[in-house]
C-alpha positions in Angstrom: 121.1 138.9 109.2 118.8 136.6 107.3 115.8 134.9 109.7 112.8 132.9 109.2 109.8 135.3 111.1 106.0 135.4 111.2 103.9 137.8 112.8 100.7 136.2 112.9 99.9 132.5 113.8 98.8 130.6 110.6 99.5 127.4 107.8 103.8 127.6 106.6 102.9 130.5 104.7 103.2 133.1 107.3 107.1 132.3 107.6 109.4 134.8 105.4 112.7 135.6 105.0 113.3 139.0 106.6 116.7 140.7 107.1 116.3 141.1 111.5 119.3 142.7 113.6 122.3 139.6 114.9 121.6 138.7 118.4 123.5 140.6 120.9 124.8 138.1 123.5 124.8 138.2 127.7 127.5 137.2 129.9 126.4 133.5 129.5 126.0 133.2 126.3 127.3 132.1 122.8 126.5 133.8 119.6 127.0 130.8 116.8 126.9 131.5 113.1 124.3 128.8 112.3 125.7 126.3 109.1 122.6 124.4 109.6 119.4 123.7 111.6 116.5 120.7 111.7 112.7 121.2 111.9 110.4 119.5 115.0 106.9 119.2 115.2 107.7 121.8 118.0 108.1 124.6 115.3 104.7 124.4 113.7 102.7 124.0 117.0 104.2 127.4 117.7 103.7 128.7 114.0 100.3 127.7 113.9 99.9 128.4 118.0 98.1 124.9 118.3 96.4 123.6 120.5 95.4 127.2 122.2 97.2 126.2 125.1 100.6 127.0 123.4 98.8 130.4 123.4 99.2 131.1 126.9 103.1 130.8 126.9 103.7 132.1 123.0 101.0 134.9 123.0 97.4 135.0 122.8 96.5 136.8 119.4 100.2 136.9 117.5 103.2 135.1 118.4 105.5 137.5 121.1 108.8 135.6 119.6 108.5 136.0 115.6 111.5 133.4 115.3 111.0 130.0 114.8 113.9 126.8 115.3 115.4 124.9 117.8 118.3 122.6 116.9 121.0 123.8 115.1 124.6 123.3 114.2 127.5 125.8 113.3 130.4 127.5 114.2 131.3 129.8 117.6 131.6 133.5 116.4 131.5 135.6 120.0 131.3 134.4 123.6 130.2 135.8 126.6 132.6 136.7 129.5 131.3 133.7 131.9 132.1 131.6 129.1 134.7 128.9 129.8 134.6 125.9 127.6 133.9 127.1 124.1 135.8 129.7 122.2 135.5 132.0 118.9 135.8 129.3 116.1 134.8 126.2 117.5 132.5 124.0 115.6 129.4 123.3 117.8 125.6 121.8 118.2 123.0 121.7 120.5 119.3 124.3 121.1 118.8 127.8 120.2 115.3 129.1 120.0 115.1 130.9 116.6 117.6 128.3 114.9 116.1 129.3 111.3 118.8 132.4 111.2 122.4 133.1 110.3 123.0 133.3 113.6 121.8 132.3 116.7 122.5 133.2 121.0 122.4 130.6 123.3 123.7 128.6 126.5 126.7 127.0 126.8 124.9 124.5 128.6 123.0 123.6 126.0 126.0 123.2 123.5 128.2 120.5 122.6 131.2 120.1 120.7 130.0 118.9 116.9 131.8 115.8 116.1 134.3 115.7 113.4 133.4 112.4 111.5 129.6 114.2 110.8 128.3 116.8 108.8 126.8 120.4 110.2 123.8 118.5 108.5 124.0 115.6 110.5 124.7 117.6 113.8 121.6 119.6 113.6 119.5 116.6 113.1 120.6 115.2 116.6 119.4 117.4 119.4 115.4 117.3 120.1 115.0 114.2 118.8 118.6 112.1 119.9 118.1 113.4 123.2 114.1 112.5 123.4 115.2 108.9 122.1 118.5 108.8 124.9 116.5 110.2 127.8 113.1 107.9 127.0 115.2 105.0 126.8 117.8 105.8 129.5 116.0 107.4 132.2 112.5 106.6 131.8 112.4 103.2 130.4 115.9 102.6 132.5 117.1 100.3 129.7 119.0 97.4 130.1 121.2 95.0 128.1 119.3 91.7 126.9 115.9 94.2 126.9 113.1 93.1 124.5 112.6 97.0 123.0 109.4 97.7 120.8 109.8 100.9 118.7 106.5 102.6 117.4 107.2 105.3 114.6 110.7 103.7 113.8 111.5 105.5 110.8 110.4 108.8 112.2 112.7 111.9 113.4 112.6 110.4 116.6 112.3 106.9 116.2 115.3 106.2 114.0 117.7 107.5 116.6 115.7 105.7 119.6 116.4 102.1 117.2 120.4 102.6 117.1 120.5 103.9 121.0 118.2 100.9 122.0 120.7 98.4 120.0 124.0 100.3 121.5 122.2 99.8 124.8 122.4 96.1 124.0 118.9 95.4 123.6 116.5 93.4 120.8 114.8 96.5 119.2 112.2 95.6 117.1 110.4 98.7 115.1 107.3 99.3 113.7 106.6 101.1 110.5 104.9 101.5 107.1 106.1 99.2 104.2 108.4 102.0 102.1 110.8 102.3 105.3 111.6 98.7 106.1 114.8 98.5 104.7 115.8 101.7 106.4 114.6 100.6 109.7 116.4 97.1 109.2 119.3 99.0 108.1 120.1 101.7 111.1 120.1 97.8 113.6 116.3 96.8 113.9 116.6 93.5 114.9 112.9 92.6 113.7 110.8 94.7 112.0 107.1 94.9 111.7 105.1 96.2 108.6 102.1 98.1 110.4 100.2 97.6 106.6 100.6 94.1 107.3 100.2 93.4 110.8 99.2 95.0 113.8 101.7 94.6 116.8 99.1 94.7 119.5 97.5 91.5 118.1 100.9 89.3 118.0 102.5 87.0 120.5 105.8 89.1 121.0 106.3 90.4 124.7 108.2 93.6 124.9 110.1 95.2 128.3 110.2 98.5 127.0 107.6 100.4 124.1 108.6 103.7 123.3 105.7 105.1 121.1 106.5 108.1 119.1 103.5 107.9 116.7 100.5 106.9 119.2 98.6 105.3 116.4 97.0 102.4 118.9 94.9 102.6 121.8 97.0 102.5 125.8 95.1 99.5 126.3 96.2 98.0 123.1 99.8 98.7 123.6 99.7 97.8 127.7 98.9 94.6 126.1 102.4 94.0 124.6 104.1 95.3 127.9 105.2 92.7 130.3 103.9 92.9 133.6 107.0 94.8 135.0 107.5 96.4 131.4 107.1 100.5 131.1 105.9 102.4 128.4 106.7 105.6 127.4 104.9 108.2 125.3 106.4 110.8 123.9 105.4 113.7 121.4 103.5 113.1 118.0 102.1 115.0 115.4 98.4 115.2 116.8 97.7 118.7 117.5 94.0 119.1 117.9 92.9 122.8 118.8 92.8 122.9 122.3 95.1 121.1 124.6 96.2 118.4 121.9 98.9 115.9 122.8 98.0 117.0 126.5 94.5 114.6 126.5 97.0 111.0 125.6 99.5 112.7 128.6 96.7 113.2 131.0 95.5 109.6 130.0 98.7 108.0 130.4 99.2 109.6 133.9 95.7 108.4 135.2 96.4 104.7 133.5 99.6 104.7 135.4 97.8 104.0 138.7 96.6 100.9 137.9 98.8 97.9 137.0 101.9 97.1 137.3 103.3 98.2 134.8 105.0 101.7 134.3 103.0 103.9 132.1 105.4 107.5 131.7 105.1 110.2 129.2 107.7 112.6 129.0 109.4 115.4 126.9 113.4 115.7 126.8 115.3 118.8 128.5 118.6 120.1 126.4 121.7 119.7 128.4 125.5 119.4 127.8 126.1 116.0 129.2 123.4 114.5 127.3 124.7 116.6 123.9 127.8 114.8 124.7 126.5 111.6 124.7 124.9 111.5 121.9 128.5 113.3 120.5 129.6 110.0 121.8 127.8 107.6 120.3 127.6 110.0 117.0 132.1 109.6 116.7 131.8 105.7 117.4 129.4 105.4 114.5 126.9 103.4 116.9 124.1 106.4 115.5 124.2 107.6 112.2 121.4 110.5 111.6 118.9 109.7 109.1 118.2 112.4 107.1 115.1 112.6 104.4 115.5 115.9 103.0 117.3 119.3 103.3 116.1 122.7 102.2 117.5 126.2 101.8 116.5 128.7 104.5 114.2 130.5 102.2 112.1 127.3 102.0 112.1 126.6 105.2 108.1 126.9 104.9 108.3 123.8 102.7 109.9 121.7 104.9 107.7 122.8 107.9 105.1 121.7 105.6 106.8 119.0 104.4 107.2 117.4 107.8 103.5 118.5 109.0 102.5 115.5 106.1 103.3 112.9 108.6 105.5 110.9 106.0 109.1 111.8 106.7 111.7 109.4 107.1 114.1 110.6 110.1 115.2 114.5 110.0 114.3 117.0 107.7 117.0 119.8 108.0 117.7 123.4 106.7 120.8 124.5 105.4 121.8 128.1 106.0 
């Protein structure tokens, strides 16, 4: 089969095309033919093996998994004895490490049922990011109806999924980004929206009881400021990488910040699971989330889109069509 591999860390141009043997599949697992898959800031921290500390876990000199990918969408081809709810056939998304492939071994756990009313496209789009967004709001904010919701990086990957989960939540979601996304940010439910070219949202009057920041473009103090006493913030990945322990500094400085205040101060990162795939399904067949997707490439460019996405200026998913 057809993969995306590199054998040395590096820039998108140590990814190629490369003809690599189908996955052979456990007891537990599913072997999907992949129709299409999505690209995370996840995939070129391990491409490039930035910081270092992704090093210790990926391999110290050259990468000990050459396959890169995690969400995907695509059909069920083979399933694994233990294998109960999914069958040869059934149309499916959900997490896959080495997604950029024809096919791809997984979990069932980590696999829902694709809904009908979307696109393989659309599907792939959804899982990293829909379930960061659904668990930051959900279980780390603890959202509630009538909840003043500030949305940092709105028009990101992330952030464009967080806006329509905040609003089916019932809350007033108000996002934040550059002056070319406004009308997609209105668009997908954004109550308010605030051009960051023309004002900055740590300086205004407006109180929020939940910030999710996906971009962490202002300082903790700055966006504490914005919180309500009892409000929570929560940080989630971004596209600093830095060369040591990146992203891991603003964690480490959220965590200490946390013990002072009342406020909650939480960052997190989002675990696959069925139940959460399905409600996101949910919410996906209702039409209450619609993915936004910026551009789609053909697995042999999948190095563009990496490199695409590592510009910082993509509006919701990138995705890869195989």
């Amino acid at each position: 089969m057809k993969a995306i591999v590199h054998d040395s860390y590096g820039p998108p141009d140590v990814l190629e095309v490369r003809e690599i043997d189908k996955p052979v599949i456990g007891d537990d697992q599913v072997l999907v033919r992949v129709q299409a898959a999505s690209v995370n800031p996840l995939d070129w921290h391990y491409m490039r093996g930035l910081p270092y500390l992704v090093r210790l876990q990926a391999g110290l000199s050259r990468p000990k998994r050459n396959t890169r990918g995690a969400d995907f969408a695509g059909q069920v081809e083979a399933v694994g004895k233990n294998v109960t709810r999914l069958q040869p056939g059934d149309e499916v998304f959900g997490e896959a490490g080495g997604s950029f492939a024809e096919y791809v071994a997984t979990r069932e756990k980590v696999l829902a049922p694709k809904p009908p009313n979307i696109s393989f496209e659309e599907a792939a789009a959804v899982p990293v990011a829909g379930l960061t967004a659904l668990q930051g709001l959900r279980d780390k904010a603890r959202i509630q109806p009538g909840h003043k919701v500030l949305i940092n990086g709105a028009s990101g990957g992330v952030g464009t999924f967080a806006v329509q989960i905040a609003k089916s939540f019932g809350a007033e979601v108000t996002g934040v980004c550059g002056t070319r996304n406004v009308d997609i940010v209105r668009s997908i439910g954004a109550h308010h929206v605030i051009d960051y070219t023309q004002e900055d949202f740590t300086r205004g009057e407006r109180r929020y009881d939940v910030m999710l920041d996906t971009v962490r473009n202002h300082s903790l103090s700055g966006c504490k400021s914005v919180i309500n006493p009892d409000g929570v913030y929560v940080s989630i990945g971004s596209n600093q990488m830095g060369d040591w322990i990146g992203p891991l500094t603003h964690v480490l400085t959220v965590m200490i910040a946390s013990w002072v205040g009342s406020q909650r101060l939480v960052p997190m990162l989002a675990l696959a699971n069925k139940e959460d795939l399905a409600v996101l399904a949910g919410l996906l067949e209702s039409g209450e989330v619609t993915p936004v997707i910026d551009r789609a490439y053909p697995l042999e460019e999948t190095a563009e889109a990496i490199r695409y996405l590592e510009g910082g200026h993509a509006r919701g998913k990138v995705v890869i069509t195989v």
